[in-house]
N, C-alpha and C positions, 0 to 999 in steps of 0.2 A: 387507642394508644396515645400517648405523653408523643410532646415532640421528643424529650430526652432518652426516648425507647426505641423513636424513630431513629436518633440521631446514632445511638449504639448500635444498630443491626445494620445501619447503613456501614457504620463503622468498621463493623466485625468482616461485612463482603467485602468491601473495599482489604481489608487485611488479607484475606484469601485471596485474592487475586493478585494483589502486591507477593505473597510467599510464592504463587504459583510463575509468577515472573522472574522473580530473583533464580529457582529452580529451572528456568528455560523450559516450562512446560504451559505457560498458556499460547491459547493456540489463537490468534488474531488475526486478522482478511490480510492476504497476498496479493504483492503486487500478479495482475497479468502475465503469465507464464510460469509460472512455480504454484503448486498443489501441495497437501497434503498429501501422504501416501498413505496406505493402510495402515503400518505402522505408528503413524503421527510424526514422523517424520519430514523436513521440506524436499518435495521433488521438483522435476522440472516439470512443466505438465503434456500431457502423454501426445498431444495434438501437434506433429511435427508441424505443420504448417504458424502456429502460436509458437513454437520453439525457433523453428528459421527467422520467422520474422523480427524476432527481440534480439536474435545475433546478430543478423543484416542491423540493425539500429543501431546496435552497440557499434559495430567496427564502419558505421557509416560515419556516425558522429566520432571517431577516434580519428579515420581520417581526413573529414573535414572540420573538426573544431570547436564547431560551437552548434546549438540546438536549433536556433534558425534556419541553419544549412542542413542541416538535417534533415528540417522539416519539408525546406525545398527539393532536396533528394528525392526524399518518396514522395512528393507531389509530382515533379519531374517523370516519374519511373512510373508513376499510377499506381502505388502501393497500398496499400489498407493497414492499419496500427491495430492487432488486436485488442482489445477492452473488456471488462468483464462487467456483467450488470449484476444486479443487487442480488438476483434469481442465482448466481456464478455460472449464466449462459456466457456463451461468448462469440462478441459481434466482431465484426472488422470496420472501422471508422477512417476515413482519413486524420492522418496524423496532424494534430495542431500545436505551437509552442508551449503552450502551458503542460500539455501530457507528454511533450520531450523532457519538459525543464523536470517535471514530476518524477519519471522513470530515471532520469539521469542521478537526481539527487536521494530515490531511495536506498537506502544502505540494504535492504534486500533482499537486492540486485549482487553485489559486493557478499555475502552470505554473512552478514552481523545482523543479533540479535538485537532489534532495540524496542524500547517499550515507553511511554512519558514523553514523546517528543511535541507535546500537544495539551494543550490544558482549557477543559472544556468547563466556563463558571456559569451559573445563573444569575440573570440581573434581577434588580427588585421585578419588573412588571413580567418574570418566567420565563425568557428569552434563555437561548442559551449561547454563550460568545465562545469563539472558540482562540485562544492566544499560542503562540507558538514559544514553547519556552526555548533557553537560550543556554 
């Protein structure tokens, strides 16, 4: 195949997937405690203990402020932060600031749909960078 045959069919996925977003139907990795249901719909996920614990976070970090303290909470407490691997097994980790600041700043968490917040380019030597759009 022509790169120009290539560059079309890349073209035309890329459009499928762009209409299936604007329609609120593609279905993308979730944060840690929200599943898919049968339906395709977002749930919480069925494992109360993954569901307690992302509440306890939420209203730890509402009442003390900021995600550091957070994090010290459940160090304090001996708490475990559930997490999900690639497999969507799911581990218990202690909690660290980078995956408080992460969970605090996913929109959803909040239940908005968002899509694009991320722009993945390829450098000349096939690397891929990842930039955060704005």
């Amino acid at each position: 195949m022509s790169e120009a045959e290539l560059h079309v069919i890349k073209a035309r996925l890329r459009g499928g997937i762009l209409n299936k977003v604007r329609r609120g139907e593609f279905r993308c990795l979730l944060p840690t405690g929200l599943v898919y249901d049968h339906s395709g719909n977002v749930a919480l996920d069925p494992d109360m203990q993954v569901r307690e614990t992302i509440v306890y976070f939420f209203e730890t970090f509402s009442r003390v402020g900021s995600a550091s303290q957070t994090v010290k909470v459940f160090r304090n407490e001996g708490l475990l932060f559930p997490s999900r691997l690639h497999n969507s097994e799911t581990v218990f980790r202690p909690l660290t600031a980078s995956t408080a600041v992460r969970a605090l700043s996913n929109p959803r968490y909040a239940g908005a749909y968002t899509y694009g917040r991320r722009q993945f380019r390829r450098t000349i030597d096939g690397k891929k960078t990842l930039r955060a759009r704005h």
